[in-house]
C-alpha positions as CSV (number, residue, x, y, z in Angstrom):
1,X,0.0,0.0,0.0
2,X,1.2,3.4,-1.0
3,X,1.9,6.2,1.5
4,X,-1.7,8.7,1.6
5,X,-1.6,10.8,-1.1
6,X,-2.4,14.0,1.0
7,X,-4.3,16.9,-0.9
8,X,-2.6,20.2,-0.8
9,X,-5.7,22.5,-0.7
10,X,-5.9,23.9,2.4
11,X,-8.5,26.3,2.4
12,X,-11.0,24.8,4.3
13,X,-8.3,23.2,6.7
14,X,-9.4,25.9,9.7
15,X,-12.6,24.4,9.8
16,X,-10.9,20.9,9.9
17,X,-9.0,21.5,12.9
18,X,-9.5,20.3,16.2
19,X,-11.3,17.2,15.3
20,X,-8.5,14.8,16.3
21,X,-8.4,15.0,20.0
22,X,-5.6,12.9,19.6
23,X,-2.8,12.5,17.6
24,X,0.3,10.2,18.0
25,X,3.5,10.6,15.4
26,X,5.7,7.8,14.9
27,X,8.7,10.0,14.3
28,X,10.6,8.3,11.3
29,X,13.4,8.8,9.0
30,X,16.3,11.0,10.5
31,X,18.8,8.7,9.2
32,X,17.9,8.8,5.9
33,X,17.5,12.7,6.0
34,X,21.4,13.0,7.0
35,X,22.6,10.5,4.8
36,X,21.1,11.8,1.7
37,X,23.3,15.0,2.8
38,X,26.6,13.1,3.4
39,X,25.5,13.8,7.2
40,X,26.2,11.7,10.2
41,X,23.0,10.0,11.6
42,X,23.4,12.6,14.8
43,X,22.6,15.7,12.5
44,X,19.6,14.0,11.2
45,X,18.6,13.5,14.9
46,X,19.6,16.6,16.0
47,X,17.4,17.9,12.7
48,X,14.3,16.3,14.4
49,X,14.5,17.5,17.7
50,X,13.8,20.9,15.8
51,X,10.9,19.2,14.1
52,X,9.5,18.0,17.2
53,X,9.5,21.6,18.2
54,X,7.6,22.9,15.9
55,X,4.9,20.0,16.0
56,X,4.4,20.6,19.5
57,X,4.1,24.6,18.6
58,X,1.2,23.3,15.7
59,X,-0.5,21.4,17.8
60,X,-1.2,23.5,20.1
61,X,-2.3,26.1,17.2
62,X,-4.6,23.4,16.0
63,X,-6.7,22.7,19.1
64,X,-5.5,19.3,19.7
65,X,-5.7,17.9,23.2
66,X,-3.2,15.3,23.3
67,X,0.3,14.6,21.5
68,X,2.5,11.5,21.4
69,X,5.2,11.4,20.1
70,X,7.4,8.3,19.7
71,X,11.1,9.3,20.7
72,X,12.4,6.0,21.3
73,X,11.6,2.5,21.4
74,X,12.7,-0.6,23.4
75,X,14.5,-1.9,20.3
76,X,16.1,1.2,19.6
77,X,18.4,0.4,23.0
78,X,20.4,-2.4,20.4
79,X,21.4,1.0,18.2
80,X,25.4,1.7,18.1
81,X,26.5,2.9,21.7
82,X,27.8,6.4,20.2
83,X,24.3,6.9,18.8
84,X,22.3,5.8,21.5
85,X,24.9,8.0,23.7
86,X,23.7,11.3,20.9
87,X,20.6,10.5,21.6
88,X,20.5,10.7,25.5
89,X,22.5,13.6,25.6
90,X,20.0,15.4,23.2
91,X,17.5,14.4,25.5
92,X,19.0,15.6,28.4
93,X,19.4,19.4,26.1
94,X,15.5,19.1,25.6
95,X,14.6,18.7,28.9
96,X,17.1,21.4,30.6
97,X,16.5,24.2,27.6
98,X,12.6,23.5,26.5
99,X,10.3,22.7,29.7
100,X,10.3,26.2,30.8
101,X,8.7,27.3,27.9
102,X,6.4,24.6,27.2
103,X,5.2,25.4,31.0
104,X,4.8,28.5,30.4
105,X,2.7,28.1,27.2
106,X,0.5,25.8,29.2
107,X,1.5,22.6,27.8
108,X,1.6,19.4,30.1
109,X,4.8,17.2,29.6
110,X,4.3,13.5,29.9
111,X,6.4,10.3,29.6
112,X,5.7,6.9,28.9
113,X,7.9,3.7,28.7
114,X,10.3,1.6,31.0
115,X,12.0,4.2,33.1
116,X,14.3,1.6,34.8
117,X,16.8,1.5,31.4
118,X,17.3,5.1,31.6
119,X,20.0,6.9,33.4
120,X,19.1,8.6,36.7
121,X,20.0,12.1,35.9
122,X,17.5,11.8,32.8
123,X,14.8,10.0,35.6
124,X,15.1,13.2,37.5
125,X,14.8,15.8,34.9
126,X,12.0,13.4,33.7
127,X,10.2,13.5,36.9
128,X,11.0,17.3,37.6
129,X,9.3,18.6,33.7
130,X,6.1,16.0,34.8
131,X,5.7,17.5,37.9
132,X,6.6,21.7,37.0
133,X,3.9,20.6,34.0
134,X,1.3,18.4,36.1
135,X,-1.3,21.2,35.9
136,X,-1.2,22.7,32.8
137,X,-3.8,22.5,30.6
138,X,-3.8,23.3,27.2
139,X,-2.0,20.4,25.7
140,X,-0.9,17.2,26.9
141,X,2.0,16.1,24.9
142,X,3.5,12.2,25.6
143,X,7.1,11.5,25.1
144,X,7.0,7.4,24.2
145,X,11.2,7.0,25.7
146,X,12.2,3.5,25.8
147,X,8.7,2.4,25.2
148,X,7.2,-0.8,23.9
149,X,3.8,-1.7,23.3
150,X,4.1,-5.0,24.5
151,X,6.7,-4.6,27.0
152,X,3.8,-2.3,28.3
153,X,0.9,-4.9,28.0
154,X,3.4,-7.5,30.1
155,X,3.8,-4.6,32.5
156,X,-0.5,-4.3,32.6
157,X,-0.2,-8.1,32.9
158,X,1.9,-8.4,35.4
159,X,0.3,-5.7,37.5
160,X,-2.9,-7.6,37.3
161,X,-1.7,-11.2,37.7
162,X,-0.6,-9.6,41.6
163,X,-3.6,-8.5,42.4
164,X,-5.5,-11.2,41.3
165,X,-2.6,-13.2,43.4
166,X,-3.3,-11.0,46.2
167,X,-7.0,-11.7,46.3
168,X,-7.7,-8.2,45.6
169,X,-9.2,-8.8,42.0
170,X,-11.5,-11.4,41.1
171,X,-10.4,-12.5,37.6
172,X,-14.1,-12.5,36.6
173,X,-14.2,-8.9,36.3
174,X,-11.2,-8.4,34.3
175,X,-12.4,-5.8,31.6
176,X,-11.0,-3.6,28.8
177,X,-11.6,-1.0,31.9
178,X,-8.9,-2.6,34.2
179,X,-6.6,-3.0,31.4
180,X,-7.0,0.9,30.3
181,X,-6.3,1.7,33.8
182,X,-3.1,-0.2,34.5
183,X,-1.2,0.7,30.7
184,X,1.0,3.4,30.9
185,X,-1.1,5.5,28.9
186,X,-4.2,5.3,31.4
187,X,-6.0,8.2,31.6
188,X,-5.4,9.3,28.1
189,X,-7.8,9.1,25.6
190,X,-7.0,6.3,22.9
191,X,-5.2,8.0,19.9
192,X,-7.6,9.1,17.1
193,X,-4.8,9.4,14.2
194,X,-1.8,7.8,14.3
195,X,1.0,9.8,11.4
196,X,4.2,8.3,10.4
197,X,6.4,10.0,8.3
198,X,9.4,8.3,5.9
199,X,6.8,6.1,4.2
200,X,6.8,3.6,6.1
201,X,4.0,0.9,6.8
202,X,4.6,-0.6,9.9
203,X,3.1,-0.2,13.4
204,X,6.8,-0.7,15.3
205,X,5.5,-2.1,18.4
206,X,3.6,1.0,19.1
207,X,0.2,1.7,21.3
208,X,-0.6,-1.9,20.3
209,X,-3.7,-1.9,22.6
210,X,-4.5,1.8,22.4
211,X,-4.5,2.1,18.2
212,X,-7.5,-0.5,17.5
213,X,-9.3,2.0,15.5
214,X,-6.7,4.5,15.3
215,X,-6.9,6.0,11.8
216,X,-3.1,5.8,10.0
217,X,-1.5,7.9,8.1
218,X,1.6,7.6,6.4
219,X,3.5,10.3,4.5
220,X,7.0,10.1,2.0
221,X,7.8,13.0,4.3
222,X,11.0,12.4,6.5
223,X,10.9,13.4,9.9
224,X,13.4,16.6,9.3
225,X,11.1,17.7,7.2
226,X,7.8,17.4,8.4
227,X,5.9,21.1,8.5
228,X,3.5,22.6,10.1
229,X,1.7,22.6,6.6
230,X,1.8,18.2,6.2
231,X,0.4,18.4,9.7
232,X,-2.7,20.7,8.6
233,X,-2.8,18.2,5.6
234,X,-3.0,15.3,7.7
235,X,-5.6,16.3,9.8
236,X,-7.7,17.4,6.3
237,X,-7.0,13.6,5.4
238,X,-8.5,12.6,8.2
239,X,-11.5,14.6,8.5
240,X,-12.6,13.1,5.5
241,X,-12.2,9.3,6.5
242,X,-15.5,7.6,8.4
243,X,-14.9,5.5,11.7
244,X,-17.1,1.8,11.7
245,X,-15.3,1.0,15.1
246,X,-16.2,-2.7,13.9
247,X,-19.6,-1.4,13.1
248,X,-21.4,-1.3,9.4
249,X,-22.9,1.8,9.7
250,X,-19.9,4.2,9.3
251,X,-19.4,7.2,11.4
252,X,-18.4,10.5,9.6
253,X,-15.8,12.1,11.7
254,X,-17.2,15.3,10.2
């Protein structure tokens, strides 16, 4: 299947947006941006931390409630050491230079993933830009860092297997409810749109359980590159898709 052709007519985009609650971005493609400019992967990398930026500036413009973002995966931990090391330390930059601002624009930082592979300064200024941000309101934006869907469902799993252990759930009340509520996502409304960019198809291991019915859209864009404008595009895409949820009667999202 070929990446969605998105229409570049945007004039009746303003009425469009807003109508994705929630968007998730599977962030895709830095490598292939600095290598097709004789770059070393860390440029391309360094490239999308501007990108992310600016999505997180758009969404906000757009009216959208919640933003994930997919940083880095579980996987990603088998990269090269030196790259995995660039990464980390342009982590680190992002959360010392950028929380301020984002506080003070309102917007509420989140993370999700396995907190225990990470080092403990990066815990700390983790914890320190959930808790300045804990009250803001305008947009809730997820950082997936060292996540995996199913390393997250094992973690549900697990946290229910004690308590059913424990005699403190009875497993006949198990529901999609108890599941929502132990994910690291709880609380969070199940993403609406899922965008990746690069052209690629895949799913990597990402909001397995959340994106049932997530719409999907997937752009030739590279990461780098992604604008403000292929983000009002997306969002047009998707306004004009209709939601069954399983159902035959469709639902217009309009």
């Amino acid at each position: 299947m070929a990446p969605t052709e998105i229409s570049k007519n945007t004039d009746s985009i303003d009425s469009l947006i807003g109508i994705a609650r929630h968007v998730a971005i599977i962030m895709d493609g830095n490598g292939r941006w600095a290598r097709a400019r004789g770059l070393p992967r860390t440029a391309g990398h360094k490239a999308g931390v501007d990108s992310v930026k600016r999505v997180i500036r758009s969404a906000g413009e757009f009216g959208i409630d919640y933003l994930t973002l997919f940083g880095f995966s579980s996987e990603n931990w088998s990269r090269p050491k030196d790259e995995v090391g660039a990464l980390m330390s342009m982590l680190r930059a992002f959360l010392r230079s950028e929380i301020a601002q984002l506080h003070r624009e309102n917007v509420q930082i989140r993370f999700i993933g396995d907190r225990s592979a990470l080092a403990h300064d990066i815990v700390e200024l983790i914890d320190r830009a959930e808790n300045m941000t804990s009250q803001n309101t305008s947009l809730v934006v997820m950082i997936a860092l060292s996540y995996g869907g199913r390393q997250e469902l094992v973690a549900a799993m697990r946290s229910i297997a004690v308590d059913v252990a424990g005699g403190v759930l009875d497993p006949a009340e198990i529901s999609e409810d108890t599941i929502n509520g132990r994910l690291w996502t709880r609380g969070i409304p199940d993403p609406d749109l899922i965008i990746r960019t690069s052209g690629e198809q895949r799913i990597s291991n990402f909001l397995l359980w959340q994106s049932a019915y997530s719409e999907f859209i997937s752009l030739d864009t590279l990461w780098p590159d992604f604008s403000a404008d292929d983000f009002r595009r997306s969002l047009q895409a998707y306004s004009q898709r209709e939601r069954r949820f399983g159902d035959v009667t469709a639902r217009s999202i309009r």
